[in-house]
C-alpha positions, 0 to 999 in steps of 0.5 A: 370484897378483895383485900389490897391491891391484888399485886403479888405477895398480898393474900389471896381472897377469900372463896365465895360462899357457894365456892365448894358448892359450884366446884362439887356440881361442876366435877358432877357435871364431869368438868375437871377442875383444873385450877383453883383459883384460876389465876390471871398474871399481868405483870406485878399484878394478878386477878383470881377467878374462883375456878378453872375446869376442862370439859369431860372426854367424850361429851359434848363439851370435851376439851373445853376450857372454862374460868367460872366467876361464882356469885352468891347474891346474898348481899342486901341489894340483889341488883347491887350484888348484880352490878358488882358481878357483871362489872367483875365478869366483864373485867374478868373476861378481857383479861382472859381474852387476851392472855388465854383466848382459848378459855371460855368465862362464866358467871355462875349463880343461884338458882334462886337468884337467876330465877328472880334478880336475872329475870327482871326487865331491869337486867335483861338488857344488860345480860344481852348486850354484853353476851354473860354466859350463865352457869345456873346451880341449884346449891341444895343438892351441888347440881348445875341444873342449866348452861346459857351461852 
């Protein structure tokens, strides 16, 4: 949970659990993290998403821009965590459309969790209709092990 009110001057919150572990499996990737956190300003307020990154040269995803909101899933109710994440997300992802449209949002996940809570019937329409973007790692080794836009 994120402290206060988020405006300027206040702490900045605390990294995600699987923060380092998402920023090793990105730079594996070849992303470059180009921030850390990811800062939104809008006036005397800011949102921070966990990472910013570029794509590697040369490849496919050369020159992308990328905001990656990591999620752990390690609360008691994976469809509360599930909630709590597409609701950030999506709050995320207006902001970043309007103040730097060329920059991509993400939701990064568990393996595990997308294996099971991103499975179920119950959250699929929701994935779909709101178009989430999905990094899926695998924490054990720091891999992102699948990309779904």
């Amino acid at each position: 949970m994120w402290p206060g009110n988020w405006s300027k001057g206040e702490s900045m919150p605390a990294k995600d659990f699987y923060h380092d572990t998402v920023k090793h499996a990105l730079i594996k990737d070849g992303w470059t993290i180009t921030h850390d956190p990811y800062v939104v300003e809008v006036q005397k307020k800011d949102v921070y998403v966990d990472l910013g990154a570029e794509g590697p040269l040369g490849a496919e995803k050369a020159g992308e821009l990328i905001a990656v909101e990591i999620k752990s899933f390690r609360g008691v109710s994976d469809l509360r965590d599930f909630e709590f994440a597409v609701g950030q997300f999506v709050f995320y992802r207006s902001l970043i459309a309007r103040y730097d449209p060329m920059r991509k949002m993400c939701l990064a996940v568990p393996a595990i969790a997308f294996a099971n809570t991103f499975q179920e019937p119950i959250v699929r329409p929701a994935l779909d209709e709101l178009h989430v973007p999905l990094t899926v790692f695998r924490p054990q080794d720091e891999r992102i092990i699948r990309w779904i836009t």
